[in-house]
N, C-alpha and C positions, 0 to 999 in steps of 0.2 A: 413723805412725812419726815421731818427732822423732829431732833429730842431738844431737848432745856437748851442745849447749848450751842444753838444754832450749827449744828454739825448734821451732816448728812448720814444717815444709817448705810450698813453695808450694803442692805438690800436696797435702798433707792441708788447707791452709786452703780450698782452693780445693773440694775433695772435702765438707767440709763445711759450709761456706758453701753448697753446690748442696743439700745436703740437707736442711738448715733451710731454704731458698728454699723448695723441693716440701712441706715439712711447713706451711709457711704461707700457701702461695696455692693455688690451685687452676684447672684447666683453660682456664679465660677469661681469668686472669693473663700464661700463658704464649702462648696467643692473640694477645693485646693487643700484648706485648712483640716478639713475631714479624712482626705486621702491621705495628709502628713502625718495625722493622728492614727489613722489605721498600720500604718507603716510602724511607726514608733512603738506601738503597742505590740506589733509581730516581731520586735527584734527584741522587744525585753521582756516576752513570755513564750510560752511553750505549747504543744500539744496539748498537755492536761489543762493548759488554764481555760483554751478555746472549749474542750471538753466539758468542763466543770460548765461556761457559762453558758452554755446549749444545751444541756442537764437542765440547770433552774430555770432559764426559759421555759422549755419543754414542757417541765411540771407546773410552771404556773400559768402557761395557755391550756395545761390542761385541766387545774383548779378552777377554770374562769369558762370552760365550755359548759351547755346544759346538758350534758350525758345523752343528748341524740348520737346513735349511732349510723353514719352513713356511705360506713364501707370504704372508707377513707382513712388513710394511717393516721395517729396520731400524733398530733404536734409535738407531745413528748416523746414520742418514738421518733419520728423524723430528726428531734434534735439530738437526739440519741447515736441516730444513725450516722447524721452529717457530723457530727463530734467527734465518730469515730473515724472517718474517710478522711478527716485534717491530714495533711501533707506536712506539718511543723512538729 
């Protein structure tokens, strides 16, 4: 969709730009780019940030469960747990 002025919106450029992306690289591309991003993100954060975002996870797999209980830890505790066993 364009506006008045024959100009493309952010969201079509951006909508399209993704899909020439995927029509040009393939599997190992988007690998790569993800493994660079996870790197990047562990050297300009901490322990508590990995903490904190394994926290809100946790709490909102657990907002999102039907309250069956089946003797299985929960996903807020696991992210609790794993949050706390960070190495950074």
């Amino acid at each position: 969709m364009t506006n008045n002025n024959d100009k493309m919106s952010r969201e079509e450029a951006g909508r399209k730009g993704g899909e020439t992306t995927a029509k040009n690289h393939d599997k190992e591309f988007y690998q790569e780019i993800g493994q660079k991003g996870g790197e990047a993100t562990s050297e300009n954060h901490g322990k508590e940030f990995y903490q904190e975002i394994g926290e809100k996870g946790g709490e909102a797999r657990a907002n999102q469960r039907d309250g069956s209980d089946d003797g299985k830890m929960s996903r807020e505790e696991a992210g609790r747990k794993g949050g706390g066993k960070s190495r950074r």
